[in-house]
PQR file of N, CA, C, O and H, with PARSE charges and radii, in Angstrom:
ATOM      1  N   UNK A   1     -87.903 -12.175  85.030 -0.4000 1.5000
ATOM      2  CA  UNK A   1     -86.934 -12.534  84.032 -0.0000 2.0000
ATOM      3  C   UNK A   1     -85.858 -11.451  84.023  0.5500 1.7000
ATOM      4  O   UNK A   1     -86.133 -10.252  83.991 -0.5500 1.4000
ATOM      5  N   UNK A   2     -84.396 -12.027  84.058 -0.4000 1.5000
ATOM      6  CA  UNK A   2     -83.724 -11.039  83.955 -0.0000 2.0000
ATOM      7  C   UNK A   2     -82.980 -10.866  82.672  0.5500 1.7000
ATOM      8  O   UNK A   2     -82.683 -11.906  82.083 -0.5500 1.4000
ATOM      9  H   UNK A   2     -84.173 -13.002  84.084  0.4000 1.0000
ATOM     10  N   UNK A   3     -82.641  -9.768  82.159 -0.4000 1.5000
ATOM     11  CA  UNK A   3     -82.020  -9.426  80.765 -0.0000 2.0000
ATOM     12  C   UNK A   3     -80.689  -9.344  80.972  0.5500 1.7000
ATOM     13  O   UNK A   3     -80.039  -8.477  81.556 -0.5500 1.4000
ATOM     14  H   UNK A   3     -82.881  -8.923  82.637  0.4000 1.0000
ATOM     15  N   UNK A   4     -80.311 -10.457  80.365 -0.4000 1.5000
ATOM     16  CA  UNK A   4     -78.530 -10.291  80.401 -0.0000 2.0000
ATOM     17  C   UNK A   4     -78.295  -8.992  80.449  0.5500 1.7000
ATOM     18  O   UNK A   4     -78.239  -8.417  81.536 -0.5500 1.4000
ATOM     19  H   UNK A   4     -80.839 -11.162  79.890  0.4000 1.0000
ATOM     20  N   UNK A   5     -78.124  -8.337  79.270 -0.4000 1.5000
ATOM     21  CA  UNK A   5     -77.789  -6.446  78.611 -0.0000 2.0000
ATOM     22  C   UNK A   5     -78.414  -5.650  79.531  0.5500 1.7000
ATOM     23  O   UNK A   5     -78.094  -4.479  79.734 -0.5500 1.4000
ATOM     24  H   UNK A   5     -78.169  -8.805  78.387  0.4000 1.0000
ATOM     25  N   UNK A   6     -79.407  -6.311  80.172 -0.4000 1.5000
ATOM     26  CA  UNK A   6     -79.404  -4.913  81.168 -0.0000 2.0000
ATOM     27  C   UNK A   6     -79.110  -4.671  82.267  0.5500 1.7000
ATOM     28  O   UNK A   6     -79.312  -3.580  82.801 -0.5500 1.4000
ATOM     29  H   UNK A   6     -79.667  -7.262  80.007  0.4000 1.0000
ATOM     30  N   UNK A   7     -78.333  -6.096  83.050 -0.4000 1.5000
ATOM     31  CA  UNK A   7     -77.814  -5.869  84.258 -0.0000 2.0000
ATOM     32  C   UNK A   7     -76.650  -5.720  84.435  0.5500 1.7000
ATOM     33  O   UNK A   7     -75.772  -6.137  83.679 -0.5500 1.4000
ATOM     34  H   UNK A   7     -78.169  -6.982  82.616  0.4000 1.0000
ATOM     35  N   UNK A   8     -76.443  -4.962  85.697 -0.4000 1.5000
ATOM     36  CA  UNK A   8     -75.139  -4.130  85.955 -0.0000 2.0000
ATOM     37  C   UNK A   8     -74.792  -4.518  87.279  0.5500 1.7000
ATOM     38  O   UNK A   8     -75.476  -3.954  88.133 -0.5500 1.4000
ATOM     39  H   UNK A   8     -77.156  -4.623  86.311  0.4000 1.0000
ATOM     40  N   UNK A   9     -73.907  -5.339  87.722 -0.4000 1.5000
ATOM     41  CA  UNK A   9     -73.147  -5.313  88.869 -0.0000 2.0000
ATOM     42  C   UNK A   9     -73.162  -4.346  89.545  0.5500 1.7000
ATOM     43  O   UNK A   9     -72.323  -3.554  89.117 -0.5500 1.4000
ATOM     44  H   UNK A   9     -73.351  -5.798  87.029  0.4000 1.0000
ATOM     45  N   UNK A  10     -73.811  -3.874  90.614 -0.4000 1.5000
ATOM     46  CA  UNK A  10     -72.987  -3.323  91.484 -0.0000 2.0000
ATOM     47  C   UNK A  10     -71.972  -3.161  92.621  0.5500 1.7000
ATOM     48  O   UNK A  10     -71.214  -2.191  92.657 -0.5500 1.4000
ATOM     49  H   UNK A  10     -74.493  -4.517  90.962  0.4000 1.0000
ATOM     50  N   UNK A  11     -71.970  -3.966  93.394 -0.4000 1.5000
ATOM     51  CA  UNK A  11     -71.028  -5.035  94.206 -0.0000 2.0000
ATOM     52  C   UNK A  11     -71.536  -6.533  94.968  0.5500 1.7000
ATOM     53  O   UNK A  11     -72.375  -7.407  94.747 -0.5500 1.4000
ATOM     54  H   UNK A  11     -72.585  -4.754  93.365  0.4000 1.0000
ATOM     55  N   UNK A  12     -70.881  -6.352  95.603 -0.4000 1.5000
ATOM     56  CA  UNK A  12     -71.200  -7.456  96.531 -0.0000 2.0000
ATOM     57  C   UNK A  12     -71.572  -7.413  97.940  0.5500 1.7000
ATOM     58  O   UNK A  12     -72.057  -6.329  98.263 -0.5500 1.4000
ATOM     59  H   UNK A  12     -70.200  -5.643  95.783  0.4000 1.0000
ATOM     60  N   UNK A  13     -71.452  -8.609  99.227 -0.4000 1.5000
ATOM     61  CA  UNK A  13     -71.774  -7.777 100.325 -0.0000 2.0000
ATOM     62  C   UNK A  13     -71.379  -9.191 101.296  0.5500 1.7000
ATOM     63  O   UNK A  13     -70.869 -10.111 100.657 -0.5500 1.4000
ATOM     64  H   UNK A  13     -71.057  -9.489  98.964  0.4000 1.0000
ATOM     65  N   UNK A  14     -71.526  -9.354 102.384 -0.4000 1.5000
ATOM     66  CA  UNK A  14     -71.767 -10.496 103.283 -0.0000 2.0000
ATOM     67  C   UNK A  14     -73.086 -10.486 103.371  0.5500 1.7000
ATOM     68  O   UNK A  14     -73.641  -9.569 102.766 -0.5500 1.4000
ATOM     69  H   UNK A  14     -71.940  -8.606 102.904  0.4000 1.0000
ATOM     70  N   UNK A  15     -73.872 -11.371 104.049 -0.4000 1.5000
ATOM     71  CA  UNK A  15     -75.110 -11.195 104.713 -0.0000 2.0000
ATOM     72  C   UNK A  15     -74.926 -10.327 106.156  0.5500 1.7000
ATOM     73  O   UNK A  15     -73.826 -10.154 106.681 -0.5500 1.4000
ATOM     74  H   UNK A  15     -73.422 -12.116 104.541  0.4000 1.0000
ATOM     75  N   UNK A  16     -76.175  -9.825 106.688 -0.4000 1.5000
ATOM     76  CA  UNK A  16     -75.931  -9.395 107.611 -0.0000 2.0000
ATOM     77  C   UNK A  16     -77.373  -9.429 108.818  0.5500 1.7000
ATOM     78  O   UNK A  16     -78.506  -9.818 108.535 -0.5500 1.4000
ATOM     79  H   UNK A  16     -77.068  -9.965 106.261  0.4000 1.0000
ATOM     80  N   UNK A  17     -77.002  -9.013 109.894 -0.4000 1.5000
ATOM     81  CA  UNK A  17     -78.353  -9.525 110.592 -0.0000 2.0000
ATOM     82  C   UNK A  17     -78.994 -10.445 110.782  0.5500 1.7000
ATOM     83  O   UNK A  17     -78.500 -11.465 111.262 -0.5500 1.4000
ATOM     84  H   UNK A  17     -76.081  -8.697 110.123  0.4000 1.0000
ATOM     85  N   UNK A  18     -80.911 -10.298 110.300 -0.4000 1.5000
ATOM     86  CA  UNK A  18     -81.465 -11.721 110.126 -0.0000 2.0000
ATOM     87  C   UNK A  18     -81.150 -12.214 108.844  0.5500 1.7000
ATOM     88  O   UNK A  18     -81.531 -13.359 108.600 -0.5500 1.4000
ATOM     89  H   UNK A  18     -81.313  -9.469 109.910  0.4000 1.0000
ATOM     90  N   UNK A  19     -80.431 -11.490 107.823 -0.4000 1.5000
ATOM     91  CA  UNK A  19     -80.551 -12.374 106.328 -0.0000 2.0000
ATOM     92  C   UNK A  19     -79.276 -13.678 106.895  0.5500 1.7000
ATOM     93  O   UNK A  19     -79.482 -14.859 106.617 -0.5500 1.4000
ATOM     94  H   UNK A  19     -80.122 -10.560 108.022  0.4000 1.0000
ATOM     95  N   UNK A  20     -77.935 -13.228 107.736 -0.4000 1.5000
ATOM     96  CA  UNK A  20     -77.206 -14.728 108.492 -0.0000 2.0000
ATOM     97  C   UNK A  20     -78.278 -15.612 108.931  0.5500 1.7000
ATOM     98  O   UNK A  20     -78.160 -16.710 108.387 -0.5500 1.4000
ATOM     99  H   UNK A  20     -77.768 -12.269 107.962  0.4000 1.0000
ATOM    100  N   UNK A  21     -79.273 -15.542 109.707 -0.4000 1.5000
ATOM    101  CA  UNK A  21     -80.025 -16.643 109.868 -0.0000 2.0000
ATOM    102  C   UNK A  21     -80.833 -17.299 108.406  0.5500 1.7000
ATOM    103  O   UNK A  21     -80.296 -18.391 108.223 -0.5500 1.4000
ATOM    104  H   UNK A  21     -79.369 -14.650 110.149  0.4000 1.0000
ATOM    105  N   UNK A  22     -81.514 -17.149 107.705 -0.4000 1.5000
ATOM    106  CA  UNK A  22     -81.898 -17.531 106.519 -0.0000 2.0000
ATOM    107  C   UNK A  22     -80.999 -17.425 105.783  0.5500 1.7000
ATOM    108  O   UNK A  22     -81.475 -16.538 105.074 -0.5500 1.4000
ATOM    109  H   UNK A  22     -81.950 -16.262 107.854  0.4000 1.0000
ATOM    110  N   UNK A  23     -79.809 -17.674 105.263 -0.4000 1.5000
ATOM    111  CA  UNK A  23     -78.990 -18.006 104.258 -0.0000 2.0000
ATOM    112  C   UNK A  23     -77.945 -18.967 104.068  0.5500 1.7000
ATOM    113  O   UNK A  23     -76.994 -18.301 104.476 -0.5500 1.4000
ATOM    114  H   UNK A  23     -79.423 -18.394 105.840  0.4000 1.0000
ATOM    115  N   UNK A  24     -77.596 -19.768 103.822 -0.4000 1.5000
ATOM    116  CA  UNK A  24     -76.667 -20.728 104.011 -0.0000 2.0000
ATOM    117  C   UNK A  24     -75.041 -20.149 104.707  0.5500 1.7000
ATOM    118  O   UNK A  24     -75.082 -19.072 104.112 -0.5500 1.4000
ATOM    119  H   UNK A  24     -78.369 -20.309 103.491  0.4000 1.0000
ATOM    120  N   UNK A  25     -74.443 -20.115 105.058 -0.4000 1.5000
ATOM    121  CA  UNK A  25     -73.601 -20.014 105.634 -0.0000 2.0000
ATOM    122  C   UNK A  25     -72.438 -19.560 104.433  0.5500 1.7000
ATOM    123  O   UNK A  25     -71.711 -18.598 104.682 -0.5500 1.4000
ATOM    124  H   UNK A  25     -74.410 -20.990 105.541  0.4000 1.0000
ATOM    125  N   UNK A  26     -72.335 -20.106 103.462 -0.4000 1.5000
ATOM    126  CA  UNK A  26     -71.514 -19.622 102.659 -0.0000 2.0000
ATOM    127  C   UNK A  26     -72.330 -18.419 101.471  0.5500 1.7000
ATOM    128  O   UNK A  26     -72.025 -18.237 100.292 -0.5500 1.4000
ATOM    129  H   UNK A  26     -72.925 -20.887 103.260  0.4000 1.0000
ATOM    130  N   UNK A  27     -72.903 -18.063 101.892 -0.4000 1.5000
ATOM    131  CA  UNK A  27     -74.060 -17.432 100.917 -0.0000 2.0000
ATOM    132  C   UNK A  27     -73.308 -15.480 100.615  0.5500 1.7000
ATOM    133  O   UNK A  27     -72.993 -14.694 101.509 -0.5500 1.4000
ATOM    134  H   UNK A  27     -73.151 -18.211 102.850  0.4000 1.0000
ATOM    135  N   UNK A  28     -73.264 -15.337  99.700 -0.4000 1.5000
ATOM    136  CA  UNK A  28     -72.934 -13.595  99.453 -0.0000 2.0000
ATOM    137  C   UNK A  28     -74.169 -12.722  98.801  0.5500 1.7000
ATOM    138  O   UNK A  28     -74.870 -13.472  98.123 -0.5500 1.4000
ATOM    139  H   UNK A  28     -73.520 -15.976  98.974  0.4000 1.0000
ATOM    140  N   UNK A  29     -74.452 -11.918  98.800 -0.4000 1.5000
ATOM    141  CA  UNK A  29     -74.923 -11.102  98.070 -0.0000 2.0000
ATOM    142  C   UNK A  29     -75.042 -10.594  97.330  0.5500 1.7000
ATOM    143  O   UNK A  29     -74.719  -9.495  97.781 -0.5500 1.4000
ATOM    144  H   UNK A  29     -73.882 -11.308  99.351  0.4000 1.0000
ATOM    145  N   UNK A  30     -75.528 -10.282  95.419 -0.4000 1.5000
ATOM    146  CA  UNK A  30     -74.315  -9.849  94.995 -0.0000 2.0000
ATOM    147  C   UNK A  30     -75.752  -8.389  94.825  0.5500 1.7000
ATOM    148  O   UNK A  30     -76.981  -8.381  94.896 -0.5500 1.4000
ATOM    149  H   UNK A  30     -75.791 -11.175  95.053  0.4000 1.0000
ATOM    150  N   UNK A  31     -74.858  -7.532  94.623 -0.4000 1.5000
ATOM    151  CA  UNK A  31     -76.120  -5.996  94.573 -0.0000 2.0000
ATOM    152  C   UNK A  31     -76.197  -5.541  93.273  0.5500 1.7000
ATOM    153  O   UNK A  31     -75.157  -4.984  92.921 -0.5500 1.4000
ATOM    154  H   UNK A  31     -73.859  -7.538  94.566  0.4000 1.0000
ATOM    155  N   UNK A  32     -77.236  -5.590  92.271 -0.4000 1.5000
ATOM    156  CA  UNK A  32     -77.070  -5.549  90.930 -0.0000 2.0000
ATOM    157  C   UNK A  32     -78.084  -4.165  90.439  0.5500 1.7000
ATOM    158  O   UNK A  32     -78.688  -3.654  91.382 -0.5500 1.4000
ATOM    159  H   UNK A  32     -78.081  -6.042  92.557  0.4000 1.0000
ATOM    160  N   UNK A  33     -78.232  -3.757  89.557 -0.4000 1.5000
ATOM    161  CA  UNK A  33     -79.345  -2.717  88.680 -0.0000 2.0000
ATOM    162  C   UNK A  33     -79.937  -3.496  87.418  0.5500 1.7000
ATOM    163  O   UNK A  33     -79.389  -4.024  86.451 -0.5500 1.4000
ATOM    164  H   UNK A  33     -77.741  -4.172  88.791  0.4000 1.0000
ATOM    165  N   UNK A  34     -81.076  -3.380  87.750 -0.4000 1.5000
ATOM    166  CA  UNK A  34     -81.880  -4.086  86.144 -0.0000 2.0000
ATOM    167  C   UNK A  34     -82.960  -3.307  85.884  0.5500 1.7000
ATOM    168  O   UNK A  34     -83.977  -3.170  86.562 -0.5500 1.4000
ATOM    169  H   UNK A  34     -81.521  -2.951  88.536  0.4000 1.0000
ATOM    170  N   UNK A  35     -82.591  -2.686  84.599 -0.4000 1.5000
ATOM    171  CA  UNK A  35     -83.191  -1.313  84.446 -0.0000 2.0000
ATOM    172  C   UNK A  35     -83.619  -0.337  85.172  0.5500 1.7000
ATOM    173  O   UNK A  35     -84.570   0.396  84.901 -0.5500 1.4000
ATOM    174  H   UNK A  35     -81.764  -2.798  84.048  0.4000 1.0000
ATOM    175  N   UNK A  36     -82.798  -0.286  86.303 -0.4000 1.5000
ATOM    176  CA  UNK A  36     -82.839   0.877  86.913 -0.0000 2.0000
ATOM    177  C   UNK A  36     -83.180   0.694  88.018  0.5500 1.7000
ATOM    178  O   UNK A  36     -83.320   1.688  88.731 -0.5500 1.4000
ATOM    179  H   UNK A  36     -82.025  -0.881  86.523  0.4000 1.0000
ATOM    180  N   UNK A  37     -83.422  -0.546  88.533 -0.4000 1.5000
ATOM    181  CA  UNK A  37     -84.423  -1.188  89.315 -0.0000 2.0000
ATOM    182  C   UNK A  37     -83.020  -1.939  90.038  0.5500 1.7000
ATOM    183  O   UNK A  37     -82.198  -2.576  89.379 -0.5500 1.4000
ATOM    184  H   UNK A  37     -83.309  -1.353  87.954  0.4000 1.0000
ATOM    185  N   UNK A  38     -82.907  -1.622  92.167 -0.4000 1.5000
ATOM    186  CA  UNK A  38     -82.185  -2.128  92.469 -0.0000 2.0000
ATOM    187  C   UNK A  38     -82.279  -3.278  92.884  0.5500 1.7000
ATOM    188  O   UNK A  38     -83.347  -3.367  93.490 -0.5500 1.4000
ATOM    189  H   UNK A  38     -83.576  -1.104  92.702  0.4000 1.0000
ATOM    190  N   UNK A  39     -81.556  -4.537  92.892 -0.4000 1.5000
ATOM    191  CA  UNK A  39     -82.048  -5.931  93.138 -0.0000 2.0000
ATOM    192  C   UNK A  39     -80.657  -6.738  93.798  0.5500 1.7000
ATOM    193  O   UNK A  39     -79.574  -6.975  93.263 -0.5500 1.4000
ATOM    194  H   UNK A  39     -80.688  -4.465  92.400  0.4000 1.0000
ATOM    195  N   UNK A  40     -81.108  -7.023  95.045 -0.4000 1.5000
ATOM    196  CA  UNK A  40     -79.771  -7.909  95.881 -0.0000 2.0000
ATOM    197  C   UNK A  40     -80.612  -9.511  95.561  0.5500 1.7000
ATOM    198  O   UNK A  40     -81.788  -9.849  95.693 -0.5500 1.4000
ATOM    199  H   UNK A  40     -81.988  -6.831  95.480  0.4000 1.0000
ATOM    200  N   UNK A  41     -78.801 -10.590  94.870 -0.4000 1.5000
ATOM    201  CA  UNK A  41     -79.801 -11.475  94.478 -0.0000 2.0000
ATOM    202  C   UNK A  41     -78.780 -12.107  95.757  0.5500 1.7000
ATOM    203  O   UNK A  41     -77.842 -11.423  96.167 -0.5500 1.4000
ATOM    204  H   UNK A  41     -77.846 -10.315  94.763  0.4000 1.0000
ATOM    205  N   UNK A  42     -79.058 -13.415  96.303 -0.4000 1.5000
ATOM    206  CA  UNK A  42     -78.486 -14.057  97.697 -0.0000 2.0000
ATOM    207  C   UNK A  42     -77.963 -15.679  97.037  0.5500 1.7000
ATOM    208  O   UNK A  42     -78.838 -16.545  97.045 -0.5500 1.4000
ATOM    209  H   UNK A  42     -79.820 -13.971  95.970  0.4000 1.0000
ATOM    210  N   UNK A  43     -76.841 -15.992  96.592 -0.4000 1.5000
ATOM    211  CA  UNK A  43     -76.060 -17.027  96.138 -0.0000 2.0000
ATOM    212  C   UNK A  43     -74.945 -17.719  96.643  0.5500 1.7000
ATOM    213  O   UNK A  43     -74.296 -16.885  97.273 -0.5500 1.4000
ATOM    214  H   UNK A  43     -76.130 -15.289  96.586  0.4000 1.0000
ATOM    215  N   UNK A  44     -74.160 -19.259  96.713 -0.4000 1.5000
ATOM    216  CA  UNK A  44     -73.336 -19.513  97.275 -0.0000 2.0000
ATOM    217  C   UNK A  44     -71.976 -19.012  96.647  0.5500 1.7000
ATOM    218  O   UNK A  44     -72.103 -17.990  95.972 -0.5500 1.4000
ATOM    219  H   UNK A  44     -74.687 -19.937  96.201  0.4000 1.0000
ATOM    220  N   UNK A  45     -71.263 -19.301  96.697 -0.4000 1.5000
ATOM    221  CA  UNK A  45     -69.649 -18.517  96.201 -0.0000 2.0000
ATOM    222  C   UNK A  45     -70.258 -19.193  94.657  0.5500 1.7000
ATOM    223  O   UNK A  45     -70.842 -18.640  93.726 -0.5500 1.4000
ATOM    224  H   UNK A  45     -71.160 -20.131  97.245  0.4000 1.0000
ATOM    225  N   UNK A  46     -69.821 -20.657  94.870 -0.4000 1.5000
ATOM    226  CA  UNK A  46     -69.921 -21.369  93.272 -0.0000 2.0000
ATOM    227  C   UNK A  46     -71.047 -20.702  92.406  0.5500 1.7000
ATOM    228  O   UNK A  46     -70.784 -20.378  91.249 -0.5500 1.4000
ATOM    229  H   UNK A  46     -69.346 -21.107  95.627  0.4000 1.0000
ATOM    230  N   UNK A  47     -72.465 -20.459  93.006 -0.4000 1.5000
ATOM    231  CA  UNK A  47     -73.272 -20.327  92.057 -0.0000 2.0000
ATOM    232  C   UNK A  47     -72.815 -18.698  91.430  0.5500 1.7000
ATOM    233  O   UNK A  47     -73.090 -18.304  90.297 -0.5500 1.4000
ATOM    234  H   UNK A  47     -72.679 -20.723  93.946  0.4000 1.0000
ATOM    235  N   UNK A  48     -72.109 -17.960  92.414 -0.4000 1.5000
ATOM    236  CA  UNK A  48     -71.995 -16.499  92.147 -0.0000 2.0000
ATOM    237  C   UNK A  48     -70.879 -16.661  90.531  0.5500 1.7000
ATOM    238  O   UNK A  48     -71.058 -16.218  89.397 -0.5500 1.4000
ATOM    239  H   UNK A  48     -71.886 -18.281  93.334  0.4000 1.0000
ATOM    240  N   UNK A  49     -70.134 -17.209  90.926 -0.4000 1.5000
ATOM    241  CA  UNK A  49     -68.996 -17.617  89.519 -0.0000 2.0000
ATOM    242  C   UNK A  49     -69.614 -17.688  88.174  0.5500 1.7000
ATOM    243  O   UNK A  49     -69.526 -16.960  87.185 -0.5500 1.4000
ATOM    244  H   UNK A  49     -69.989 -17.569  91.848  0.4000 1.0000
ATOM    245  N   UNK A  50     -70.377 -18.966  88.471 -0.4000 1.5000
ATOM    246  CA  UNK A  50     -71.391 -19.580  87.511 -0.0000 2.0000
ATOM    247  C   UNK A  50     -72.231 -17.933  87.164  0.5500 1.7000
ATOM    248  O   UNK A  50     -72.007 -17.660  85.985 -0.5500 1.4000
ATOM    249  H   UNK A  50     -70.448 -19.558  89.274  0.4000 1.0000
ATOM    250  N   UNK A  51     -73.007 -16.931  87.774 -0.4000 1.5000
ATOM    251  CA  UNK A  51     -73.681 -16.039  87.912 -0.0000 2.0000
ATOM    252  C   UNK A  51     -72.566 -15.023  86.471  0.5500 1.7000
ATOM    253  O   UNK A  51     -72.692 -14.810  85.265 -0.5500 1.4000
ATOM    254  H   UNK A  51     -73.189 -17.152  88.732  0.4000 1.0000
ATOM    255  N   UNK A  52     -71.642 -14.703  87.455 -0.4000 1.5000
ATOM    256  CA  UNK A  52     -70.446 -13.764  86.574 -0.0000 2.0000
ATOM    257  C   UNK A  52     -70.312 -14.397  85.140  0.5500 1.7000
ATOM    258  O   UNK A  52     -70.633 -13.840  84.091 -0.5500 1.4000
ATOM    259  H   UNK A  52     -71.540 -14.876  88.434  0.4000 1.0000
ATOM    260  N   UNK A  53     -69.823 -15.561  85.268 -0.4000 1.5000
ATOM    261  CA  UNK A  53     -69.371 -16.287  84.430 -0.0000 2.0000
ATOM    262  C   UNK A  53     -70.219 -15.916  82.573  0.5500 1.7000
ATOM    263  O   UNK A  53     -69.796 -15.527  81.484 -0.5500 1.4000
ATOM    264  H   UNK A  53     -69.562 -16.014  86.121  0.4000 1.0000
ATOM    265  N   UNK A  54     -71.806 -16.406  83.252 -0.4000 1.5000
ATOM    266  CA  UNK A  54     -72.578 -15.953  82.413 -0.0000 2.0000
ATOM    267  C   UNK A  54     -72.814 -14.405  82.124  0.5500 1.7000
ATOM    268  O   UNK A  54     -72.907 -14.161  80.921 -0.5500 1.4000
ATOM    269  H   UNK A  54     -72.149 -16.722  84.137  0.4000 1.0000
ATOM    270  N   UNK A  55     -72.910 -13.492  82.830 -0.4000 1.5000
ATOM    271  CA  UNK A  55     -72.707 -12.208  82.225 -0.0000 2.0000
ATOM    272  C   UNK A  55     -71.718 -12.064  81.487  0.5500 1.7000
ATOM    273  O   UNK A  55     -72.036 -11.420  80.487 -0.5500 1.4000
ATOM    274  H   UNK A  55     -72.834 -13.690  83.807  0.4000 1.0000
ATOM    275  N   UNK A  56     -70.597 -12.374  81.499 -0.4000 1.5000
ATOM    276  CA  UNK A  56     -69.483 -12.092  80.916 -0.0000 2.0000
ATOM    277  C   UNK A  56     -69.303 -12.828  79.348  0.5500 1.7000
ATOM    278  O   UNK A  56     -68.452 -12.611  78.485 -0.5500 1.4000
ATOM    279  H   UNK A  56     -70.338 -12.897  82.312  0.4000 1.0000
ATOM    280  N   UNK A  57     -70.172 -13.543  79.357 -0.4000 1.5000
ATOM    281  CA  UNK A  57     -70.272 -14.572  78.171 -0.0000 2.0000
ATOM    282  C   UNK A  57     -71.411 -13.842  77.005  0.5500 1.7000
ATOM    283  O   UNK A  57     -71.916 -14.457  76.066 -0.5500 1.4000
ATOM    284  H   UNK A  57     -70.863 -13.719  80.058  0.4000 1.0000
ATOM    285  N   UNK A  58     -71.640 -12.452  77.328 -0.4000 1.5000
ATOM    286  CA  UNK A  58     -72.568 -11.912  76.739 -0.0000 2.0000
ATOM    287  C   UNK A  58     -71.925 -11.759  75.360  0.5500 1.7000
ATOM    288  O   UNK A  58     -70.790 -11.284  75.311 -0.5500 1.4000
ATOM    289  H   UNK A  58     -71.229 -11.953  78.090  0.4000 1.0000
ATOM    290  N   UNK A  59     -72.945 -12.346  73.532 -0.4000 1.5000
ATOM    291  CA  UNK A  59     -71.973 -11.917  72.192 -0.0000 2.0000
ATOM    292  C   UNK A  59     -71.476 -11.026  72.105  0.5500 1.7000
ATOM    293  O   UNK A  59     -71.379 -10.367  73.140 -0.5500 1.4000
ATOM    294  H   UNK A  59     -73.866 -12.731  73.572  0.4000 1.0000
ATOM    295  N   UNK A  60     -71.074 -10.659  71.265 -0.4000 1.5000
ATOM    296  CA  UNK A  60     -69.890  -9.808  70.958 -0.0000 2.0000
ATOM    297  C   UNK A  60     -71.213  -8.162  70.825  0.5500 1.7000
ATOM    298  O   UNK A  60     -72.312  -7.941  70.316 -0.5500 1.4000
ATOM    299  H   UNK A  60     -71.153 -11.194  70.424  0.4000 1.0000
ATOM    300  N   UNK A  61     -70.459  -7.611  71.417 -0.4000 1.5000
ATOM    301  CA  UNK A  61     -71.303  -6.188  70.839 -0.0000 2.0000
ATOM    302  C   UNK A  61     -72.387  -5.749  72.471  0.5500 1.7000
ATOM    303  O   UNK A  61     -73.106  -4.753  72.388 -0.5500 1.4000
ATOM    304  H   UNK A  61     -69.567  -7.791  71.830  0.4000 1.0000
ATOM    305  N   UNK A  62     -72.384  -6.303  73.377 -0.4000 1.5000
ATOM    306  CA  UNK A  62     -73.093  -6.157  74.318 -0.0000 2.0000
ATOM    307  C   UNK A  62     -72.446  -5.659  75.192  0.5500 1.7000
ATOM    308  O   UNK A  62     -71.225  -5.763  75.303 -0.5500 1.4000
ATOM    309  H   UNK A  62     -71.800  -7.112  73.444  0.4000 1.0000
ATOM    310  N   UNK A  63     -73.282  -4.971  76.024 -0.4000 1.5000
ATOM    311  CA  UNK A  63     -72.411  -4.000  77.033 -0.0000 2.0000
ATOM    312  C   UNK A  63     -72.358  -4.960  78.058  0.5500 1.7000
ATOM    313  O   UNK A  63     -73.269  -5.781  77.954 -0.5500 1.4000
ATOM    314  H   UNK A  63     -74.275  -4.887  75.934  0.4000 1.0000
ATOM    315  N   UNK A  64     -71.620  -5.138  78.994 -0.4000 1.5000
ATOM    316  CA  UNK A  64     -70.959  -6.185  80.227 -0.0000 2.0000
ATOM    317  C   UNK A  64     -70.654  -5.086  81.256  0.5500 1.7000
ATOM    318  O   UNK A  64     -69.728  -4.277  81.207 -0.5500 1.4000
ATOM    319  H   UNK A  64     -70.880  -4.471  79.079  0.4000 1.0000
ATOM    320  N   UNK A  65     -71.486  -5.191  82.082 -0.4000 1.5000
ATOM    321  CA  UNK A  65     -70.795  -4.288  83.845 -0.0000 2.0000
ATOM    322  C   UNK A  65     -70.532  -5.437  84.933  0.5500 1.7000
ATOM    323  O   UNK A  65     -71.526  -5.939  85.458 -0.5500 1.4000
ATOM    324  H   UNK A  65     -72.238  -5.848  82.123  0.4000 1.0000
ATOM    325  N   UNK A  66     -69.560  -5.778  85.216 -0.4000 1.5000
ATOM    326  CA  UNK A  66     -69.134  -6.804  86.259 -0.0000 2.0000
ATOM    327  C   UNK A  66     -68.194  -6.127  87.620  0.5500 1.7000
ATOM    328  O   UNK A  66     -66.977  -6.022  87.465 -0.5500 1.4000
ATOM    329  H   UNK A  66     -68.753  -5.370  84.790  0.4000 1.0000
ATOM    330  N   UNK A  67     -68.672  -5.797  88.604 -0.4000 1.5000
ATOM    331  CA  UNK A  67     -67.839  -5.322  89.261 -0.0000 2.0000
ATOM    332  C   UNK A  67     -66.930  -6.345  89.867  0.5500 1.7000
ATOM    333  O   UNK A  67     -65.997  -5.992  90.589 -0.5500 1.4000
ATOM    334  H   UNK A  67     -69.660  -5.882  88.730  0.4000 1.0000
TER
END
């Protein structure tokens, strides 16, 4: 489970290597921290939006890191 408030963008990436063979072709990376804990999650462009979209939608008073 991930906690909105506690994840932090860290960037993004292409695939590379064998992750191009297992990933859809339009697929990015995005490289995040959740509690401290580093985690590459593997999404298409749209779902990554949808991804941002919702962090950014965090209520009022919550910390937001979106790179």
């Amino acid at each position: 489970m991930l906690e909105r408030s506690a994840i932090e963008v860290a960037g993004r990436r292409l695939p590379e290597g064998e992750e191009e063979l297992a990933l859809l072709s339009d697929s990015v990376i995005l490289v995040c921290l959740h509690r401290g804990t580093r985690l590459e999650l593997a999404m298409s462009e749209d779902a990554l939006t949808g991804f941002l979209a919702w962090l950014e939608a965090a209520p009022p008073g919550q910390r937001v890191n979106v790179a």
